[in-house]
N, C-alpha and C positions, 0 to 999 in steps of 0.2 A: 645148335647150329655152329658150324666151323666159324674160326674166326678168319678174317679175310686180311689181308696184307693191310689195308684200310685200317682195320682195325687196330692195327699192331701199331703204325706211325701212329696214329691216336693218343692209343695207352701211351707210347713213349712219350708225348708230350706233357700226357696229363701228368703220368708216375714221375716226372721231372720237374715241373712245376709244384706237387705234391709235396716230392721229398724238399727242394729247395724252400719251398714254404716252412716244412717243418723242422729245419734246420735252422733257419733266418734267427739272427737276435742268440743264437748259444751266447754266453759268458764263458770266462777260460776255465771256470768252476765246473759249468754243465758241459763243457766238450770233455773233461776229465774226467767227469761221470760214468757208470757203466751204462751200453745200450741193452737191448734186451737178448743180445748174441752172450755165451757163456763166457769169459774170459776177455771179450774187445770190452772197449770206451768209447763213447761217442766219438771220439778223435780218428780210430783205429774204423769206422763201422764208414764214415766220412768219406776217410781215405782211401778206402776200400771203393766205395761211390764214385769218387772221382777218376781213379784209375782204372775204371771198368772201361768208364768214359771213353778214358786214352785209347784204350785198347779194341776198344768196338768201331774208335778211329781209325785204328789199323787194320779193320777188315773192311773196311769204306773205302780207305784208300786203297787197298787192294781188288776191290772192285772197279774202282775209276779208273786205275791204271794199268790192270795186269800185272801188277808187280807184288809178289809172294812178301807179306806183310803178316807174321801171326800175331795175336793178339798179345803175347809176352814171347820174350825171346826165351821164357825158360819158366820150370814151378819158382823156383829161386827168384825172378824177376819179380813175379806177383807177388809170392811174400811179402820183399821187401819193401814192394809200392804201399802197402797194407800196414807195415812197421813205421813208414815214413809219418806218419799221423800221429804218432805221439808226440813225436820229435818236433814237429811246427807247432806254431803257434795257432789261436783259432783264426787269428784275421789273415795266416798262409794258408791255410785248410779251403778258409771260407772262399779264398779268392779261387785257388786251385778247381773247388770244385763248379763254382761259378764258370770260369774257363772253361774245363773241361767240356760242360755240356753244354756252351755253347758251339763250341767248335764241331763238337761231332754233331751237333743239331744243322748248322750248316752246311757241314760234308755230306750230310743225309740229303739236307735239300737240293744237293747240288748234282745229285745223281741221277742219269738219264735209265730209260724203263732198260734198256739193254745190259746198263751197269749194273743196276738192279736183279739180274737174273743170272751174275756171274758168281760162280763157284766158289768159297771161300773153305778157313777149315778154322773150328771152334776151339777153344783151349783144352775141350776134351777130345779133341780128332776126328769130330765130325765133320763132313762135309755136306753143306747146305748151300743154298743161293744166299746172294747178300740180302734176300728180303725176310729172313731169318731175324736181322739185327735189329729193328726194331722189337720186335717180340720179344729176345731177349733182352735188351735195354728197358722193356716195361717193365719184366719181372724184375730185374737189379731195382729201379727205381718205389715201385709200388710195395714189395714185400720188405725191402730195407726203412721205406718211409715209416712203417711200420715196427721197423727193431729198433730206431731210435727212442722210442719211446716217450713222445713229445705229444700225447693225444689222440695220436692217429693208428688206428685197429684197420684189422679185415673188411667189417661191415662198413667201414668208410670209400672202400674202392668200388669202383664198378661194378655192377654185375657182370656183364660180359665178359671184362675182363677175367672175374672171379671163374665164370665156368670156364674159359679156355685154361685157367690153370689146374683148376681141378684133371679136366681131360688131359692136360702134358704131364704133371705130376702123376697121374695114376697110372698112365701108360710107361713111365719114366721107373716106376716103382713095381711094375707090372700086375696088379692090384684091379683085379674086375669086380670086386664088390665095396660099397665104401656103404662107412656105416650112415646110419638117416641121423636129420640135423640142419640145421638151420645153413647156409650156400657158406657165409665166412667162416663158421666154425668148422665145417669139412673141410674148406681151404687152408685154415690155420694146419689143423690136426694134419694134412697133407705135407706141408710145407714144415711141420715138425718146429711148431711152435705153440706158445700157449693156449690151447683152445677149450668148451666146454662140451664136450663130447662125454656122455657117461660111457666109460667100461672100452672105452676105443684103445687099440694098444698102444705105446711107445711106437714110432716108425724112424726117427733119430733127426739127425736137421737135415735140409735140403736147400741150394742156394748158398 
């Protein structure tokens, strides 16, 4: 079953409350840690988190207003917003990211059905309707919750959610056949991370 716009403000809620759970209580020991991404720290994976935030702010705002808002003003932008995470502390991190999603949880709510169906364009040049950004902001939240590495796997998200990512990932990757297996372990092996798939190939990371 497709998922429905309903569904999408959903997962955004839930993958944000999710991640922010499995986040809560780091030490400056565990944010210095690696997450489960090859080369970030919890710090860096954080920061990454929060600045999506920012940025999915700016395609909110760019729907409430009409006013051309992309999500980074550059690749260079993103980076750095991503680098900015080692460099704070955890209790800057914590609060940033705390901010972050609330603010854009606000700007979401504060969007009329009209705003909601206006044209925006994604950091890869897409152009979608603003009802786009929650969906994306589940998957930032829900599969990051997960590369912290703080407890929380695949099998702990939704199903629902789980199969609309399967369908976006596999269309995304252009892949009509996915191997059999248990719904999180195809979504992991999708998503190009740890999963228990025998004999399933490498596909590299995604997200």
């Amino acid at each position: 079953m497709a998922r429905t716009f309903a569904d999408a403000v959903r997962w955004a809620r839930e993958g944000t409350r999710l991640f922010l759970d499995a986040a809560g209580g780091l030490t400056e020991a565990e944010y210095d840690a690696p997450c489960l991404l090859p080369g970030w720290s919890r710090k860096h994976l954080v920061a990454h988190v929060a600045a999506n935030a920012d940025a999915l702010g700016n395609l909110v705002h760019w729907a409430a207003t009409g006013e051309e808002t992309p999500m980074y003003a550059s690749a260079e932008e993103r980076a750095a917003g991503i680098e900015r995470g080692p460099r704070m502390s955890g209790a800057e991190l914590t609060g940033w990211l705390a901010r972050s999603c609330t603010e854009l949880r606000t700007a979401m709510d504060a969007l009329t059905e009209r705003q909601w169906r206006a044209e925006v364009v994604t950091a890869q040049g897409r152009t979608v309707p603003a009802t786009e950004v929650p969906w994306m902001r589940s998957r930032e939240t829900f599969v990051h919750a997960v590369d912290l590495d703080r407890g929380v796997s695949f099998a702990d998200l939704p199903g629902g959610f789980l199969d609309a990512l399967v369908t976006d990932i596999a269309a995304k990757r252009g892949l009509d056949a996915l191997p059999d297996g248990p719904l999180p372990e195809v979504a992991a092996w999708l998503a190009g991370r740890p999963h228990a798939l025998a004999g399933a190939p490498d596909l590299g990371p995604w997200l």
